[in-house]
Every structure is written in structure tokens, then in C-alpha cells.
PDBQT receptor file of N, H, CA, C and O in Angstrom, charges set to zero:
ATOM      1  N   UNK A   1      18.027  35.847  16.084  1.00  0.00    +0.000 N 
ATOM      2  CA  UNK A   1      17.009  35.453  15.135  1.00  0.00    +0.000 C 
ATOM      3  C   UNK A   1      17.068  33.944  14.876  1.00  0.00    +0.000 C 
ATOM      4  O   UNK A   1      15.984  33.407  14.646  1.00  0.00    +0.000 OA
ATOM      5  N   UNK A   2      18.203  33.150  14.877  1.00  0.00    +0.000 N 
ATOM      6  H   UNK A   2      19.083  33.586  15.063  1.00  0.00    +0.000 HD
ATOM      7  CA  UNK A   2      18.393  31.952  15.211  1.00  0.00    +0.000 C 
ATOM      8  C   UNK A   2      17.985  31.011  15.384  1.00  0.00    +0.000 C 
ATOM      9  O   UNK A   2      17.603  29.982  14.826  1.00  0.00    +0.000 OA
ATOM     10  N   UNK A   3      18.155  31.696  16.735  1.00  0.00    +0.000 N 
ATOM     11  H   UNK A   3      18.465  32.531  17.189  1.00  0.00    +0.000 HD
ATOM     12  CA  UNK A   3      17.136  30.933  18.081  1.00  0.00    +0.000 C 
ATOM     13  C   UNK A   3      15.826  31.209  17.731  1.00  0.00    +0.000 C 
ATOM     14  O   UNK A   3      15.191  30.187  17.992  1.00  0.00    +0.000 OA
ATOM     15  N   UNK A   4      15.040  32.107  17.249  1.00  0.00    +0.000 N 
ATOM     16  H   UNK A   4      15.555  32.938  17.037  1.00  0.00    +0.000 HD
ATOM     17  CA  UNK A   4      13.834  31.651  17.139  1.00  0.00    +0.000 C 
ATOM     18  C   UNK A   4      13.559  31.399  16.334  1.00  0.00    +0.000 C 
ATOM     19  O   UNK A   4      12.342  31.542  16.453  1.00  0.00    +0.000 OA
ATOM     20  N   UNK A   5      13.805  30.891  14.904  1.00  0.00    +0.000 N 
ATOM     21  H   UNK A   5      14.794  30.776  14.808  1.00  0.00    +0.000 HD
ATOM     22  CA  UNK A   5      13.927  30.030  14.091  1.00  0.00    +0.000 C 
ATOM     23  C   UNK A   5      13.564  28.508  14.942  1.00  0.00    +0.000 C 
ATOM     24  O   UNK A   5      12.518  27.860  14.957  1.00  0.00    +0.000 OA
ATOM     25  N   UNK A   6      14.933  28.246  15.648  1.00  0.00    +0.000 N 
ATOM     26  H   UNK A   6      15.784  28.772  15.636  1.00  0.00    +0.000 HD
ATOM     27  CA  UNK A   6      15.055  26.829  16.271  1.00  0.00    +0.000 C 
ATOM     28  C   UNK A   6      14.395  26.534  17.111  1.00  0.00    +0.000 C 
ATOM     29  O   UNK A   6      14.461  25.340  17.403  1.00  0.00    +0.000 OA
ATOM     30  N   UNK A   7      13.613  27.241  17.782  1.00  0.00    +0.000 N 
ATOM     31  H   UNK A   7      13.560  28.210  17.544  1.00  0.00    +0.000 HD
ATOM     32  CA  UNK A   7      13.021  27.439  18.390  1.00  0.00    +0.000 C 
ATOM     33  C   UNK A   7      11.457  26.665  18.259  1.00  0.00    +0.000 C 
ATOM     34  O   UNK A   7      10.938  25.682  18.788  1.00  0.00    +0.000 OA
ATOM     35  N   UNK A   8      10.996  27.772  17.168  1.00  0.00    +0.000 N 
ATOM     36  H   UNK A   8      11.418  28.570  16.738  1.00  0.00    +0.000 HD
ATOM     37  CA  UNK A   8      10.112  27.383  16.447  1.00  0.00    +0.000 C 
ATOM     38  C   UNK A   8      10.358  26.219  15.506  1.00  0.00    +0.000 C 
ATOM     39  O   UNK A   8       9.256  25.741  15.238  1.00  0.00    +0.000 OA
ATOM     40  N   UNK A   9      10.943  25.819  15.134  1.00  0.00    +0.000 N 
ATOM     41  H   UNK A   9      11.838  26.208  15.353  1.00  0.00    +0.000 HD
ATOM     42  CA  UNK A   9      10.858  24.286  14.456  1.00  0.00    +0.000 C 
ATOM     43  C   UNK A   9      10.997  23.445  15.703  1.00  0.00    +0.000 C 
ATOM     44  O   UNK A   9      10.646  22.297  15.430  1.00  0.00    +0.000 OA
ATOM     45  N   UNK A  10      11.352  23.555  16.906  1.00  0.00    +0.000 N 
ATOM     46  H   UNK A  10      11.637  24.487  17.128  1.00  0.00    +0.000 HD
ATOM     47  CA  UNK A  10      11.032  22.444  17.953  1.00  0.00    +0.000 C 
ATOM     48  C   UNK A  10      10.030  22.566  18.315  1.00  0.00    +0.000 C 
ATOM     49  O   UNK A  10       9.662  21.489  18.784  1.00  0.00    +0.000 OA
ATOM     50  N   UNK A  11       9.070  23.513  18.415  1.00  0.00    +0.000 N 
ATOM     51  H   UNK A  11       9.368  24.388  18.034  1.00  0.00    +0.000 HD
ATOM     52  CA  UNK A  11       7.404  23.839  18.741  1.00  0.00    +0.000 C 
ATOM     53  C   UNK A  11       7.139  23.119  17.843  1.00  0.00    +0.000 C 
ATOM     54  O   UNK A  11       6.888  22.020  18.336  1.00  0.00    +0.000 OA
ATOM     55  N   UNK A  12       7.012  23.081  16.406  1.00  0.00    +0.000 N 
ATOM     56  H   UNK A  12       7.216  23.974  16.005  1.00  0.00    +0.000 HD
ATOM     57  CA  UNK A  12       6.641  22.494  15.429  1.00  0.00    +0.000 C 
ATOM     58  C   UNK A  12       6.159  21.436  15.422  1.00  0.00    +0.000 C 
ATOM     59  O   UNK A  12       5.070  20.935  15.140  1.00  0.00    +0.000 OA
ATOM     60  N   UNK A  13       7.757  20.927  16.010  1.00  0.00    +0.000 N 
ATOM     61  H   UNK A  13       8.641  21.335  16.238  1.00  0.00    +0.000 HD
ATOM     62  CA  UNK A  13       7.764  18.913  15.973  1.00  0.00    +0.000 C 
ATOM     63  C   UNK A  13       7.093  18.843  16.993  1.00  0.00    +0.000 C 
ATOM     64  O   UNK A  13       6.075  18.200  16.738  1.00  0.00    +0.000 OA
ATOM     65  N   UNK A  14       7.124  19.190  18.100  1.00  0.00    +0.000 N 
ATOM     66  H   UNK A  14       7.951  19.713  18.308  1.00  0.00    +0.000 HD
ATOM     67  CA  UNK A  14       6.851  18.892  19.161  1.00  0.00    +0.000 C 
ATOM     68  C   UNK A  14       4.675  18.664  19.250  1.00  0.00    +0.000 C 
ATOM     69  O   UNK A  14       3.861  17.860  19.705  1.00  0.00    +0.000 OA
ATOM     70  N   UNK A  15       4.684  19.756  18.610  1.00  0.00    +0.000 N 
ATOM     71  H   UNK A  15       5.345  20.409  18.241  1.00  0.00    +0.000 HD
ATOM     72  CA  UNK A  15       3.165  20.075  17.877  1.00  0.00    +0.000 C 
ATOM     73  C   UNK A  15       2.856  18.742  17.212  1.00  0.00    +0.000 C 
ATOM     74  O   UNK A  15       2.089  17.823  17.498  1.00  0.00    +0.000 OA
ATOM     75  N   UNK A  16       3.528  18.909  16.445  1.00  0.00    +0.000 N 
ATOM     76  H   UNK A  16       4.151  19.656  16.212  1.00  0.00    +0.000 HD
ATOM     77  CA  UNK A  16       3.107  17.595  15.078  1.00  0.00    +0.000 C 
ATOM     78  C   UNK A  16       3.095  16.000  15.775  1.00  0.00    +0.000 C 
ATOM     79  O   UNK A  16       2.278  15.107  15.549  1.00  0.00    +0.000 OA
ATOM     80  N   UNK A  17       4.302  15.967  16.707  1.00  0.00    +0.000 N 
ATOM     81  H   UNK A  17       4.966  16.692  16.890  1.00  0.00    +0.000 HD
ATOM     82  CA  UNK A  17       3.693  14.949  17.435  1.00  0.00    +0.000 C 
ATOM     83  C   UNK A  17       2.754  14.719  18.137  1.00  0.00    +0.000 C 
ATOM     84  O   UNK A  17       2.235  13.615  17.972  1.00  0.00    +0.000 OA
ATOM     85  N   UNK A  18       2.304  15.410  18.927  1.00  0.00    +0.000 N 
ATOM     86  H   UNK A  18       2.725  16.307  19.061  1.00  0.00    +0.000 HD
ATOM     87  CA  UNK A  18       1.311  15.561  19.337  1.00  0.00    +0.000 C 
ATOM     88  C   UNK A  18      -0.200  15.290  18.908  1.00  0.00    +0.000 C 
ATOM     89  O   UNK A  18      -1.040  14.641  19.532  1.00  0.00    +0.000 OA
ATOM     90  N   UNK A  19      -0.332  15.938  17.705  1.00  0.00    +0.000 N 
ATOM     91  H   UNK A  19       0.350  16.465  17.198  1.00  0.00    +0.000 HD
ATOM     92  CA  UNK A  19      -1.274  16.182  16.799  1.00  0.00    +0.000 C 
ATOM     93  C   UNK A  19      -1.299  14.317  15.670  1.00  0.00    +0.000 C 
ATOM     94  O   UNK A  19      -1.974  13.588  14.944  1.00  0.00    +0.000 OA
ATOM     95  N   UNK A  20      -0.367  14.453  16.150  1.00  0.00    +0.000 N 
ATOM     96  H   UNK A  20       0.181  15.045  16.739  1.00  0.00    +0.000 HD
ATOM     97  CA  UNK A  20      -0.283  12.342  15.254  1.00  0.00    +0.000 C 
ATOM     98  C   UNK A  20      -0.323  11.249  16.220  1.00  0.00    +0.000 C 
ATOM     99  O   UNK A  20      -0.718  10.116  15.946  1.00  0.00    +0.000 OA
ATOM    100  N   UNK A  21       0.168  11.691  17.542  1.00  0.00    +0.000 N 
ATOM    101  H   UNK A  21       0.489  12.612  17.764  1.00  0.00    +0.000 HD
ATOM    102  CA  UNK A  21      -0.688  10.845  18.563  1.00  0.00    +0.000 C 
ATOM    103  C   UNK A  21      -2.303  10.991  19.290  1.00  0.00    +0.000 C 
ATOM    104  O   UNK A  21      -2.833  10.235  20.105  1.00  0.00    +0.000 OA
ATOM    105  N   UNK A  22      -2.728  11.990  18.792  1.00  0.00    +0.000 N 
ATOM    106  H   UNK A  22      -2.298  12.603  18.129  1.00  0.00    +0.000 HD
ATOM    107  CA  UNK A  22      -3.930  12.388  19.062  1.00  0.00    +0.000 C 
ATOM    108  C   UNK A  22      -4.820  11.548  17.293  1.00  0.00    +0.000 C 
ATOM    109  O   UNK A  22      -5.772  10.773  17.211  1.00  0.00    +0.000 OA
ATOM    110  N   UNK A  23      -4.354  11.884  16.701  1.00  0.00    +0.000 N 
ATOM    111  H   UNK A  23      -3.580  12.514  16.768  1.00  0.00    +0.000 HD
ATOM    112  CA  UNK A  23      -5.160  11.296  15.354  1.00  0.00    +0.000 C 
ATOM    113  C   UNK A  23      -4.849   9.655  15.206  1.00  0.00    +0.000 C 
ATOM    114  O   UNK A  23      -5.571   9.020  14.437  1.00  0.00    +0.000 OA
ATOM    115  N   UNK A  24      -4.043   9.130  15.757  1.00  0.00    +0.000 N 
ATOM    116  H   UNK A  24      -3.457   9.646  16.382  1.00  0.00    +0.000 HD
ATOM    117  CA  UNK A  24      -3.821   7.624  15.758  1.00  0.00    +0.000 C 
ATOM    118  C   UNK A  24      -4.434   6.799  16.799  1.00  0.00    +0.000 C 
ATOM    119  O   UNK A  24      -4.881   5.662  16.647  1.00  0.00    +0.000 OA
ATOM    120  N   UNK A  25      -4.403   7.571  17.995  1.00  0.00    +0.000 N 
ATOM    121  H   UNK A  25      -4.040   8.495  18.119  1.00  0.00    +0.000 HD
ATOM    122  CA  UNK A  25      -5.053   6.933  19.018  1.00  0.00    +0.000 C 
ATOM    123  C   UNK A  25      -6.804   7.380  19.649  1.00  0.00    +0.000 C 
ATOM    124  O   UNK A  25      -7.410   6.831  20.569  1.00  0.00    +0.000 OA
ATOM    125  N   UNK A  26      -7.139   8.225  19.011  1.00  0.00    +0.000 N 
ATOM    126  H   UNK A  26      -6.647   8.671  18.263  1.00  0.00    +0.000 HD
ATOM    127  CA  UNK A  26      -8.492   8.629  19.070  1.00  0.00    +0.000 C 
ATOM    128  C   UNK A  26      -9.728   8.174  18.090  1.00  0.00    +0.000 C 
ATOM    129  O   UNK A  26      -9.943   8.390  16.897  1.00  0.00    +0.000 OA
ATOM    130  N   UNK A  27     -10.372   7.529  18.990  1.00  0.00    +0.000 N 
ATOM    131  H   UNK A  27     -10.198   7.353  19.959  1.00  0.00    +0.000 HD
ATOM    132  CA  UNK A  27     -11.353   6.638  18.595  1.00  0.00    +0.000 C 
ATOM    133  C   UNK A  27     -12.929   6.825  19.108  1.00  0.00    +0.000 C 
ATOM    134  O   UNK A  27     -13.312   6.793  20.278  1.00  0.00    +0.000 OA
ATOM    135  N   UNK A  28     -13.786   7.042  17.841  1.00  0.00    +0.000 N 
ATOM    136  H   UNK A  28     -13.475   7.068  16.891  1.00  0.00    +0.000 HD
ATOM    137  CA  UNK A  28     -15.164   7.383  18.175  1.00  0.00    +0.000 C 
ATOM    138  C   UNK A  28     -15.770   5.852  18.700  1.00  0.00    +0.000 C 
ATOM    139  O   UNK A  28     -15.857   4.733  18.196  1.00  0.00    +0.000 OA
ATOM    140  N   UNK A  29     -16.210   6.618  20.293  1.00  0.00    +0.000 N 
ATOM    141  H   UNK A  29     -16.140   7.528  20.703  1.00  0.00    +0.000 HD
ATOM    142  CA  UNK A  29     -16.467   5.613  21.332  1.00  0.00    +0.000 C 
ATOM    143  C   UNK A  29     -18.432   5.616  21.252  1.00  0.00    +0.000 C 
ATOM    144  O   UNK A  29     -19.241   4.864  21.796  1.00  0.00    +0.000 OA
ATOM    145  N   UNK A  30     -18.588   6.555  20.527  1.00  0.00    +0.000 N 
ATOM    146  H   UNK A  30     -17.931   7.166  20.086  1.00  0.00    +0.000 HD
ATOM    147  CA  UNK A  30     -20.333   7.144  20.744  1.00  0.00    +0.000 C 
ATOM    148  C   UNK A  30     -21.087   7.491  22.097  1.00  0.00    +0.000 C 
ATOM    149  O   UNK A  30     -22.213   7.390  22.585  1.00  0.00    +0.000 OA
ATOM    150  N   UNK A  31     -19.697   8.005  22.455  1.00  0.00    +0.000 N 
ATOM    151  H   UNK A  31     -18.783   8.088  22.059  1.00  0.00    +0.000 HD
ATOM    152  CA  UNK A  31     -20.367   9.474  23.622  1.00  0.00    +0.000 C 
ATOM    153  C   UNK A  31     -20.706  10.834  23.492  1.00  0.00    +0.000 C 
ATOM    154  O   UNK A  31     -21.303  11.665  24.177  1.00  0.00    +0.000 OA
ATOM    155  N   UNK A  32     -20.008  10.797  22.150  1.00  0.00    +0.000 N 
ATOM    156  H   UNK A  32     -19.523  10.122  21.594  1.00  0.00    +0.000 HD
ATOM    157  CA  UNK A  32     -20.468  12.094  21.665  1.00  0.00    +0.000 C 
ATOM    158  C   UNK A  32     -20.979  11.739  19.583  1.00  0.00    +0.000 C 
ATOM    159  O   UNK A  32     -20.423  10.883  18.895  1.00  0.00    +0.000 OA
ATOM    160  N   UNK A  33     -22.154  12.718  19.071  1.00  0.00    +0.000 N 
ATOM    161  H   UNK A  33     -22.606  13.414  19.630  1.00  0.00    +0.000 HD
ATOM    162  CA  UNK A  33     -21.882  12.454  17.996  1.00  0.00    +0.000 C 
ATOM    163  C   UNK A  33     -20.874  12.264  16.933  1.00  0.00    +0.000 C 
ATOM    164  O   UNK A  33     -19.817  12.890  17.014  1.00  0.00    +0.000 OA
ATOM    165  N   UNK A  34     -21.137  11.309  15.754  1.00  0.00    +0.000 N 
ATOM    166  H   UNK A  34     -21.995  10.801  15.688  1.00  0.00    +0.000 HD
ATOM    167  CA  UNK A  34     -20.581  11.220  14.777  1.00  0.00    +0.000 C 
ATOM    168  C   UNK A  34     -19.964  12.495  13.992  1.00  0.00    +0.000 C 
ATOM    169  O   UNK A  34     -18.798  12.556  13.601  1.00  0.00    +0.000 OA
ATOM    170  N   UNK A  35     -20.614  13.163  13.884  1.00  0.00    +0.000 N 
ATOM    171  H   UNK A  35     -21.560  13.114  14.201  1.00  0.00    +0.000 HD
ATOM    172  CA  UNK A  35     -20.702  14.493  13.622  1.00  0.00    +0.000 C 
ATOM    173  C   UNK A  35     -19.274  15.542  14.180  1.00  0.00    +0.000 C 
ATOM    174  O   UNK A  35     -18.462  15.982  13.367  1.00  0.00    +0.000 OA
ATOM    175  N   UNK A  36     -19.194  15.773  15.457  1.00  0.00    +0.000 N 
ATOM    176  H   UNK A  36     -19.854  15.415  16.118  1.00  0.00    +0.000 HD
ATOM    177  CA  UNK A  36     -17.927  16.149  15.856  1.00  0.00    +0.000 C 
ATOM    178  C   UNK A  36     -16.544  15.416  15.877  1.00  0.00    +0.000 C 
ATOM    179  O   UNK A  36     -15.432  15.936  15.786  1.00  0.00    +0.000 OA
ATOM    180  N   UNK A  37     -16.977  13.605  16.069  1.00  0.00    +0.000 N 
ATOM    181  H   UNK A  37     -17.880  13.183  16.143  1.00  0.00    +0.000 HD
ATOM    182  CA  UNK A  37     -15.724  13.263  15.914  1.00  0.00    +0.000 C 
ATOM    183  C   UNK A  37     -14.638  13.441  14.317  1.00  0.00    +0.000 C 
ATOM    184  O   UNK A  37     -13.409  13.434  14.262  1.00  0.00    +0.000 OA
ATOM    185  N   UNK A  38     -15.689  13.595  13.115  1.00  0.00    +0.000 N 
ATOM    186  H   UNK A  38     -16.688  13.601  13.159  1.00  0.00    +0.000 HD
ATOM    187  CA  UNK A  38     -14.991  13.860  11.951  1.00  0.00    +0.000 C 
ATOM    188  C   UNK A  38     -14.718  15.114  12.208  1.00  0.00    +0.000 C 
ATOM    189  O   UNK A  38     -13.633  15.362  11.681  1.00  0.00    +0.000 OA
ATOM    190  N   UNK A  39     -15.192  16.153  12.814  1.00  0.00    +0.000 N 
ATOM    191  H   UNK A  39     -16.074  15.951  13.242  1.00  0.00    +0.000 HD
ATOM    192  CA  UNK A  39     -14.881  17.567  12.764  1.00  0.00    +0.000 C 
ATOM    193  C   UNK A  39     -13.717  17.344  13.319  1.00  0.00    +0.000 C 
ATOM    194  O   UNK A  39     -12.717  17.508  12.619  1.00  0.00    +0.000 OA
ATOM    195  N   UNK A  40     -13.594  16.980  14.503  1.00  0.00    +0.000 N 
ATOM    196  H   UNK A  40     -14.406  16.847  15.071  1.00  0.00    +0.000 HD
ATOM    197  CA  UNK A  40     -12.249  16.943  15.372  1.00  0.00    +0.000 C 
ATOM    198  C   UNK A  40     -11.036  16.343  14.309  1.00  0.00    +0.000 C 
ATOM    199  O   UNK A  40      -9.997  16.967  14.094  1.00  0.00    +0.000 OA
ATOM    200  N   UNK A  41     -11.346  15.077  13.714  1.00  0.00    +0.000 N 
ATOM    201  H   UNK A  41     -12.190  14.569  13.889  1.00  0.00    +0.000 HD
ATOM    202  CA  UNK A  41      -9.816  14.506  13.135  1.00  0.00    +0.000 C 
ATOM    203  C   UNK A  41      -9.705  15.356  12.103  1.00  0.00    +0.000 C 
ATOM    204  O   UNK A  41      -8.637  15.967  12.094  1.00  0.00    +0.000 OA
ATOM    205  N   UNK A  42     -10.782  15.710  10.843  1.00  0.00    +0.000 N 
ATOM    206  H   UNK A  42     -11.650  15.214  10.851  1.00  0.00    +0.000 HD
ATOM    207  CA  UNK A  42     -10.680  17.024   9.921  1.00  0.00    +0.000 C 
ATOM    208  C   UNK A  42      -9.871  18.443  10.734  1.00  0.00    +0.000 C 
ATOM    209  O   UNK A  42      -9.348  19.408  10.178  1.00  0.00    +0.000 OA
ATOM    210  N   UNK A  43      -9.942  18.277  11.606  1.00  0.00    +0.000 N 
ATOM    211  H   UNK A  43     -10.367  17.493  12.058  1.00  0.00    +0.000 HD
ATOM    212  CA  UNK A  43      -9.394  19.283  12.330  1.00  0.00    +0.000 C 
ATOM    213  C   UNK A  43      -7.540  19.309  12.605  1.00  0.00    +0.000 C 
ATOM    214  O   UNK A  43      -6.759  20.260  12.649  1.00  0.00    +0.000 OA
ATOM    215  N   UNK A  44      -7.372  18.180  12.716  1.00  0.00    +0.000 N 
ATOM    216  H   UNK A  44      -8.006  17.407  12.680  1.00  0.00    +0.000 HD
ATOM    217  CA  UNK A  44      -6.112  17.680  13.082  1.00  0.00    +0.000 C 
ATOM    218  C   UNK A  44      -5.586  17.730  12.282  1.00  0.00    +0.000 C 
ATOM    219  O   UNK A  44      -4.557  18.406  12.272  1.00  0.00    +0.000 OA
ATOM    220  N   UNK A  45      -6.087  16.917  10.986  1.00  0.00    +0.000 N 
ATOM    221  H   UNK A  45      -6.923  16.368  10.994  1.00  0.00    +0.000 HD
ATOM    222  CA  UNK A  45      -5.275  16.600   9.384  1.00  0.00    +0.000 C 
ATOM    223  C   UNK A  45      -4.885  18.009   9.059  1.00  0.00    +0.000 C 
ATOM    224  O   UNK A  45      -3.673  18.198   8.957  1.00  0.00    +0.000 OA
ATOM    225  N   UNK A  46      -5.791  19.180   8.851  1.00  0.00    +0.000 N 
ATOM    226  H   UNK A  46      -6.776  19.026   8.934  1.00  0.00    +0.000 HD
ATOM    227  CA  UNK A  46      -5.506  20.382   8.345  1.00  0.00    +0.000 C 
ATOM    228  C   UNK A  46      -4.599  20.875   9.170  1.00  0.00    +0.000 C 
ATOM    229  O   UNK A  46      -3.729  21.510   8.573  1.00  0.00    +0.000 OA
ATOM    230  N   UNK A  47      -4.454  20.817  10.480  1.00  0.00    +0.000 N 
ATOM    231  H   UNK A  47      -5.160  20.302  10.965  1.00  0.00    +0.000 HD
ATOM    232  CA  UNK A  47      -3.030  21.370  11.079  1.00  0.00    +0.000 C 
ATOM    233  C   UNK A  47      -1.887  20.919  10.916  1.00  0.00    +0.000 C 
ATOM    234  O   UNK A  47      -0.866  21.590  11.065  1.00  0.00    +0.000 OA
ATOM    235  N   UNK A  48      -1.932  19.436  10.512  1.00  0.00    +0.000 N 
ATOM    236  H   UNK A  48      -2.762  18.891  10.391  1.00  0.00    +0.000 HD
ATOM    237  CA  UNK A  48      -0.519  18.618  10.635  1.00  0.00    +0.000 C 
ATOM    238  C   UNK A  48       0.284  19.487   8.944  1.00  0.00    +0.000 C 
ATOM    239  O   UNK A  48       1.373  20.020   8.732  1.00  0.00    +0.000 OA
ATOM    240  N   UNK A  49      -1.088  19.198   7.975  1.00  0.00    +0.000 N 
ATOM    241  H   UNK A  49      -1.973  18.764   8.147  1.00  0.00    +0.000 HD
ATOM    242  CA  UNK A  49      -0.904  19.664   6.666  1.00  0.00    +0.000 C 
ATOM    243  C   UNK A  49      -0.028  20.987   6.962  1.00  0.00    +0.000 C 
ATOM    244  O   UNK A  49       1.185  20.905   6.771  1.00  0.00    +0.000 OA
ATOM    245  N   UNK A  50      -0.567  22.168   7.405  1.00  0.00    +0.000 N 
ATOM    246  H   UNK A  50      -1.552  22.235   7.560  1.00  0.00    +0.000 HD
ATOM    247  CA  UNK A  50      -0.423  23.739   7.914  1.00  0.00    +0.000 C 
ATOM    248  C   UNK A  50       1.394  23.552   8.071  1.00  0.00    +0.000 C 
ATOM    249  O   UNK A  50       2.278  24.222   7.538  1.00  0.00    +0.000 OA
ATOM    250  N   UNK A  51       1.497  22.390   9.000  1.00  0.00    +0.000 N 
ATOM    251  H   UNK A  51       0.778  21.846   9.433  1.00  0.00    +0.000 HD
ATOM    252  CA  UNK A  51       3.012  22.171   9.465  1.00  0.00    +0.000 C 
ATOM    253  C   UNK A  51       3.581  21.365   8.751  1.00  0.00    +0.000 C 
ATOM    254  O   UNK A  51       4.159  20.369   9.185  1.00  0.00    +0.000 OA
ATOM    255  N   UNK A  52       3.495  21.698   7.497  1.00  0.00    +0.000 N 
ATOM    256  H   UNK A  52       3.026  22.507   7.144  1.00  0.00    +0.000 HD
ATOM    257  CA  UNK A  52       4.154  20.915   6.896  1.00  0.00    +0.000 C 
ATOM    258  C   UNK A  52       3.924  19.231   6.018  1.00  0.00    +0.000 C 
ATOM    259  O   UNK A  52       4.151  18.980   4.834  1.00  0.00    +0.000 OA
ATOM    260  N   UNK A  53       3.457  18.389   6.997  1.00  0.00    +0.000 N 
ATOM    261  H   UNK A  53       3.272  18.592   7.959  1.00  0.00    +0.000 HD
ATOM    262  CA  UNK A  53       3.013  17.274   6.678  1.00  0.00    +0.000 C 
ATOM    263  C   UNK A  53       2.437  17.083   6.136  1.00  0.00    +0.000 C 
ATOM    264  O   UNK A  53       1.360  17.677   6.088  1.00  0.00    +0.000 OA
ATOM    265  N   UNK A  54       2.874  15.812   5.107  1.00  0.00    +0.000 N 
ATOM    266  H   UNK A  54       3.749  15.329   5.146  1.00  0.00    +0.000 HD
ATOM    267  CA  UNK A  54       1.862  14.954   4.246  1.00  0.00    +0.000 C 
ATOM    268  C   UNK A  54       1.147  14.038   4.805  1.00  0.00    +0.000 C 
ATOM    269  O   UNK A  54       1.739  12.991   5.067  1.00  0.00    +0.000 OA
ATOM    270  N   UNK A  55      -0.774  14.169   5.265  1.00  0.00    +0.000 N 
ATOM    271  H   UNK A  55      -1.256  15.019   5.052  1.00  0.00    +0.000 HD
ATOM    272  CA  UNK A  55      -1.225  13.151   5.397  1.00  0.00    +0.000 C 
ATOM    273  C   UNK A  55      -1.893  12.007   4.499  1.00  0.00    +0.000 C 
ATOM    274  O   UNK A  55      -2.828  12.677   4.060  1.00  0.00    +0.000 OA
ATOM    275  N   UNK A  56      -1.998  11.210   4.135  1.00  0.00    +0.000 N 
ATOM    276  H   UNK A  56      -1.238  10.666   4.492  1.00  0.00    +0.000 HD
ATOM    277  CA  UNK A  56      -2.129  10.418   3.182  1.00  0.00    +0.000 C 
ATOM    278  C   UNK A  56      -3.414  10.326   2.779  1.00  0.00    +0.000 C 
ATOM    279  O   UNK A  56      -3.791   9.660   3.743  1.00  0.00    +0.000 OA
ATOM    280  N   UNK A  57      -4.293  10.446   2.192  1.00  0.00    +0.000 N 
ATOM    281  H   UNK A  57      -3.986  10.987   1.408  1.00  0.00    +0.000 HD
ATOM    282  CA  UNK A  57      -5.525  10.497   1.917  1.00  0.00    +0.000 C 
ATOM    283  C   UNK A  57      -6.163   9.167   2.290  1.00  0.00    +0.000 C 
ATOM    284  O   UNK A  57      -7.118   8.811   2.980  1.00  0.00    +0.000 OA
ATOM    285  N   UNK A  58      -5.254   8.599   1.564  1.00  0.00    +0.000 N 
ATOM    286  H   UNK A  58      -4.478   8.888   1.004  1.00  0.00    +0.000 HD
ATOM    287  CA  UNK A  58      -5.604   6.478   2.416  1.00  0.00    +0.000 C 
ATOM    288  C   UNK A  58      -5.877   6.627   4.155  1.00  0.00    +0.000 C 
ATOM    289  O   UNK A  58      -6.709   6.169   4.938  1.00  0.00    +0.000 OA
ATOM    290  N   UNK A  59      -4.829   7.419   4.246  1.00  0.00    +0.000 N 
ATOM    291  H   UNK A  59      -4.153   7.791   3.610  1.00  0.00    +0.000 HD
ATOM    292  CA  UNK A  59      -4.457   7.242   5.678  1.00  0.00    +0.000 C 
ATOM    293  C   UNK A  59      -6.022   7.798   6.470  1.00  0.00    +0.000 C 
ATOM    294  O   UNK A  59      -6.706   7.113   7.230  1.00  0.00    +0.000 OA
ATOM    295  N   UNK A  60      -6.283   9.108   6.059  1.00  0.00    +0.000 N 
ATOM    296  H   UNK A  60      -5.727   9.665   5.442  1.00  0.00    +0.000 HD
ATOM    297  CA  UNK A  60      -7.289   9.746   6.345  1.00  0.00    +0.000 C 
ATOM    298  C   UNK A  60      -8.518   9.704   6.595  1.00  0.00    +0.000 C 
ATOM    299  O   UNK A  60      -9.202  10.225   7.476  1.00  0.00    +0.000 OA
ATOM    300  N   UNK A  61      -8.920   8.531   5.095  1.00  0.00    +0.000 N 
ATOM    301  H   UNK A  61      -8.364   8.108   4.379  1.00  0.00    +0.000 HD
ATOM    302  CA  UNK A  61     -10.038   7.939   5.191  1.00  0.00    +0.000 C 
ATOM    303  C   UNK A  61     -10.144   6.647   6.218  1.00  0.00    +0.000 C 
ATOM    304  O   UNK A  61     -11.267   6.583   6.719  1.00  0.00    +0.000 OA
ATOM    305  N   UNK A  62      -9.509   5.910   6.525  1.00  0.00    +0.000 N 
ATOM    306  H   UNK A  62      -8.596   5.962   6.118  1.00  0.00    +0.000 HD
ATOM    307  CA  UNK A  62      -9.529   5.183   7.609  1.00  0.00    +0.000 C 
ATOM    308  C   UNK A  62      -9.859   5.292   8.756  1.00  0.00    +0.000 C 
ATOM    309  O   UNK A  62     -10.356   4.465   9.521  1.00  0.00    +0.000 OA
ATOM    310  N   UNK A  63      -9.441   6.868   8.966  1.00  0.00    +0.000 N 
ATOM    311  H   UNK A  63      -9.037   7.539   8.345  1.00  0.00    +0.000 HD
ATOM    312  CA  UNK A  63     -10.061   7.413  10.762  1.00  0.00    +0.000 C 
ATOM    313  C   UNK A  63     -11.298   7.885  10.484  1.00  0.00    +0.000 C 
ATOM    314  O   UNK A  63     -11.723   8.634  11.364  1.00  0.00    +0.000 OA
ATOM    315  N   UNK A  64     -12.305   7.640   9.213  1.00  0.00    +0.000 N 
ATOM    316  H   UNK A  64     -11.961   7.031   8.499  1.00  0.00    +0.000 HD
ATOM    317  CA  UNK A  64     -13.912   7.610   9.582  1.00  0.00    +0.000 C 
ATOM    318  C   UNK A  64     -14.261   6.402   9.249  1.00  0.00    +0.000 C 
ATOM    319  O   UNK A  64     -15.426   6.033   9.396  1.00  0.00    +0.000 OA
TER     320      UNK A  64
């Protein structure tokens, strides 16, 4: 039971990084609407949140 404990908290991080290099480096280029790119980072914030993380509301508003 342990192990998947530890397991799962390395999915986690591994996730969360992921999910914070995707929200730091993704940038609405206007190939696609305005419209999905907030869906997409709204999308991200609520998962990082899910895992735990505090995203900063400052922080948040900056990626629109």
C-alpha cells in the first residue's frame, strides 16, 4: 500500500510539473480563438489547484 501511495505522489509531481510548464510557457498566438485559450489555462489552474497547489490569483490573471 506504500508503494502506491509513493507512487502516486510521484505521478502527482510529475503531473504538476508538467501542468506549470504548460501554463508558463503557453502563449495565445491567434491561431485559434480567444475564447479557448482562457478555457485551456482555466483548465490547467483548476488541476494544479485539484493537486494540491496554490495558484496565485495575481499569477492567474496575467496569463489573460
Amino acid at each position: 500500500m506504500k508503494f502506491v501511495e509513493e507512487l502516486s505522489q510521484t505521478t502527482d509531481k510529475s503531473l504538476a510539473r508538467t501542468l506549470m510548464s504548460t501554463l508558463t510557457t503557453t502563449k495565445f498566438e491567434g491561431s485559434r480563438i480567444m475564447h479557448e485559450y482562457v478555457i485551456e489555462m482555466t483548465n490547467i489552474v483548476v488541476r494544479l489547484k485539484s493537486l494540491g497547489m496554490v495558484v496565485n490569483e495575481g499569477f492567474s490573471c496575467r496569463l489573460f
